[in-house]
N, C-alpha and C positions, 0 to 999 in steps of 0.2 A: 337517523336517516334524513337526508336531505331532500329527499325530490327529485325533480324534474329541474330543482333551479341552483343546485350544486355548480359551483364552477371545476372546472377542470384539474386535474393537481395539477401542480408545475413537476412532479417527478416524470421523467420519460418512462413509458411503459415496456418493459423486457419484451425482450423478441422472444418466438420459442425456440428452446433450444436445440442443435442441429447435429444429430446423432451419427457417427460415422455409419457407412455404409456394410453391412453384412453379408458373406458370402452362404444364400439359403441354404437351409440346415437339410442334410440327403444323409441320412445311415442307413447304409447297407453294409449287416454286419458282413453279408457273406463275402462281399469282395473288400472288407475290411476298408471303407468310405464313409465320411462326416461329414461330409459338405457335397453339394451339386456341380463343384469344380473337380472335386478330384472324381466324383463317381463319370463326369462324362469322359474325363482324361482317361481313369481307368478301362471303361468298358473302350473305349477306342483303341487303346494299348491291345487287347485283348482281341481286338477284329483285325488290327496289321497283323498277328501272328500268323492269318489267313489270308486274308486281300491285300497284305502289301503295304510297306511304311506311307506311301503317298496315296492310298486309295482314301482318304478323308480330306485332299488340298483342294476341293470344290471342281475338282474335272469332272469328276466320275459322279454321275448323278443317280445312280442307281444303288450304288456302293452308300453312298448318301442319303438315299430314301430310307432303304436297309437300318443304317445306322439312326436316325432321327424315329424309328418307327422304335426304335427298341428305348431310347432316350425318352422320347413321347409317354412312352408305358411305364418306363420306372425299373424297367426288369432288372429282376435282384437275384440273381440266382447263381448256380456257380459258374467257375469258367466253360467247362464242355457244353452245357446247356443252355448259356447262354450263346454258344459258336453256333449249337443247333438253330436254335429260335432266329439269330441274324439270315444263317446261311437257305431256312426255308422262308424269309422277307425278302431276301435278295434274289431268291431264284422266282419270287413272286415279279419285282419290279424288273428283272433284265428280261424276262420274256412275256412281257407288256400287260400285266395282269390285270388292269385296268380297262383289255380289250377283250378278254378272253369272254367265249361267249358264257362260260359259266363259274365264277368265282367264288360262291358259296361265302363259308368262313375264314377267308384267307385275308392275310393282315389283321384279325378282329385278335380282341380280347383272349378269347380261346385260347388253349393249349395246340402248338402245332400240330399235334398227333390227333388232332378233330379237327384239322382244315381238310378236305374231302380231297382225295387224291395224295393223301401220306398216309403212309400202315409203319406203324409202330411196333416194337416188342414189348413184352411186360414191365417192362424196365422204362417205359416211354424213350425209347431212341428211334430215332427212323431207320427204316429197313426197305421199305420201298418209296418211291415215289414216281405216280399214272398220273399221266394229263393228257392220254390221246385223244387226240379229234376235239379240240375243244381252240381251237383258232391262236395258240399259241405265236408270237411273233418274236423280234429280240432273238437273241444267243440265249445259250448254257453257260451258265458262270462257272470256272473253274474251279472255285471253291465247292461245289458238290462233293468233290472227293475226301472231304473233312468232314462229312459224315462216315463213319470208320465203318459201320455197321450196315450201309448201303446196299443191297445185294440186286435190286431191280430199278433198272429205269425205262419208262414206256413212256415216252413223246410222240410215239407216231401220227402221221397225219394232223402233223399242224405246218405252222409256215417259218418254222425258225430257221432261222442262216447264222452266218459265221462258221468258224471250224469247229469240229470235235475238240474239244480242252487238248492240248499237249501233254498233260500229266493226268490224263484220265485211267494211267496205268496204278495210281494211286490208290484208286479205288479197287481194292485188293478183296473185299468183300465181294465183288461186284457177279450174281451168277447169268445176268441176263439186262444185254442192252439194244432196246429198241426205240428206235430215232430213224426208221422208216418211212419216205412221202413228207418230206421237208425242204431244203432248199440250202441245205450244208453243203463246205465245199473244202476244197485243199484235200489234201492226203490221211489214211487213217494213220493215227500218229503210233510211231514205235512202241511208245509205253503200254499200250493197251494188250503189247504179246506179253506182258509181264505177269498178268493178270490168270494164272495157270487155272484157275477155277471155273474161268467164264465159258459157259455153255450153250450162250443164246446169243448169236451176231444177226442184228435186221440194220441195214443199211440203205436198204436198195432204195431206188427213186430219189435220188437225192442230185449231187451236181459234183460228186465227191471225182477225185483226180488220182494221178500220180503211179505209181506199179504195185503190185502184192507182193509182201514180204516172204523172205523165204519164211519170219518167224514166226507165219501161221502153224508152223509145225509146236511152236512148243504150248499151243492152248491143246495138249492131249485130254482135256475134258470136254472141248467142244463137239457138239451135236445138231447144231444147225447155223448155215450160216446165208446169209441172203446180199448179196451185193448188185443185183442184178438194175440194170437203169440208173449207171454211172457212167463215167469217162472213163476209166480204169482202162491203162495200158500195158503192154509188155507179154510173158508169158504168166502162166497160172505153175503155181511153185509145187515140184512134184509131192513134198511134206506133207501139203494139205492135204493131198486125196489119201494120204495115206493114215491118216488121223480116225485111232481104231473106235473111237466111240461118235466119229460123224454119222450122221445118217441122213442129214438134206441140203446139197449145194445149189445154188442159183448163181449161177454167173455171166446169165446173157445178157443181151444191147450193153455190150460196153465195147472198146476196142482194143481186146485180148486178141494175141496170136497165138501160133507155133502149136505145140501136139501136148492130150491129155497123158500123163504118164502111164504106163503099165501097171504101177502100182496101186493107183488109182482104182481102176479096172479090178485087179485082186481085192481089192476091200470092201466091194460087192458081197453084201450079207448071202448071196446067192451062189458065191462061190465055194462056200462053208471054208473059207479058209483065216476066220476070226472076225473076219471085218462088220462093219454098223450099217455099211453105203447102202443107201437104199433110191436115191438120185440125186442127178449131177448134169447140171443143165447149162449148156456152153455155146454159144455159135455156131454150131458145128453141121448146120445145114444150107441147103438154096444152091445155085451153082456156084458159086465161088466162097468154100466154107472160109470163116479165117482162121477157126482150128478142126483140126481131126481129132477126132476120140472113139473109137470102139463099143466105147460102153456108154454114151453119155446120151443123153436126153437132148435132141438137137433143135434148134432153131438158127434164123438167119434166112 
């Protein structure tokens, strides 16, 4: 050993050596991924099948959030379960969850089916999903209906706007939709007559437009339906009153004309001639009615 009074070698000292770069190691057998490249390609792949080839090019911030919250976690699971867990993130960030006055478990750790306002079956799939009265704002994403197993949605009495989804007729499950006391608007969209099971229609107090279809006639399961405190114009389509398992129509302050139908009138459970109707509430009062009915429950 020399010391403190060694001189210096004359060899130059090696640099360290400078290791190519690695793409970090992610397996996730279940979706069949080695690497953190391909698992975030993959699950992205997997949420266009729902939101759309461009829903990840940075327009859509919400679609965005959704996605980065599930990237964030790591979620390894399989494809339907993992559409689940995105589609209840996203329907957290489009309708401003951030503001809502009570958020509980949403977005956390947890399994979706223990964020408060999802009810699950045994099988952890969602089958409902309540958020009323809790200051909701933003839209309904349209991806809702990629929950196959959805049979209830209750928004009421929050402040969300935009349309009803256009293919909410998708949701084929669906037995009861209440988006009552919000601030939606445009037309109820076709697809929703598709939906032969659906039982429960709350609409009303909203800012909704456009005429009623003749195709209320084909929800023959429906039983109550509320539309009242809209713009709704035109006539009132005579199929609906004749809808043998209705039993409670609301259709006032909107600007409906022309006459409730006679058949209507017959499916009064009170006429013992099969029918549900039990009331059926239309403009039909004050001096200048702007429909006539017979049998209806009047205001105006």
């Amino acid at each position: 050993a020399c010391g403190f009074d060694c001189a210096p070698t004359d060899s130059p000292s090696k640099s360290p050596s400078v290791q190519p770069s690695k793409v970090p190691t992610f397996i996730c057998d279940v979706l069949a991924t080695k690497n953190l490249a391909e698992y975030e390609e993959k699950v992205k792949n997997i949420y266009r099948t729902v939101s759309g080839d461009n829903a990840f090019d940075g327009n859509d911030l919400d679609r965005m959030d959704a996605l980065n919250f599930i990237l964030d976690e790591g979620a390894c699971l399989d494809p339907p379960k993992m559409i689940q867990r995105y589609i209840s993130a996203l329907f957290y960030y489009s309708t401003e969850g951030e503001t809502w006055k009570e958020s509980g478990d949403w977005v956390s750790s947890k399994h979706e089916c223990d964020w408060n306002g999802i009810e699950c079956n045994d099988n952890l799939i969602i089958t409902q999903l309540y958020r009323d009265d809790n200051t909701l704002k933003g839209t309904i994403p349209f991806e809702i209906c990629d929950l196959p197993f959805l049979s209830r949605i209750d928004l009421d009495s929050n402040q969300i706007g935009g349309t009803i989804p256009d293919d909410i007729g998708r949701c084929q499950s669906l037995l009861s939709f209440d988006v009552d006391s919000n601030y939606l608007t445009g037309p109820i969209p076709e697809s929703i007559f598709n939906i032969q099971g659906l039982r429960y229609i709350d609409l009303d107090t909203n800012e909704l437009t456009g005429t009623l279809s003749r195709r209320f006639g084909n929800l023959v399961d429906l039983r109550y339906l509320s539309l009242y405190r809209n713009w709704f114009q035109g006539t009132i389509p005579a199929r609906m009153g004749a809808l043998k398992n209705l039993e409670i129509v609301y259709l006032e302050f909107n600007d409906l004309t022309g006459a409730v139908a006679r058949s209507t009138c017959d499916n009064f459970r009170s006429r013992g001639l099969g029918g549900s109707l039990e009331e059926f509430n239309v403009d039909c009062g004050g001096n200048n009615p702007e429909i006539s009915c017979l049998c209806c429950r009047c205001f105006g």
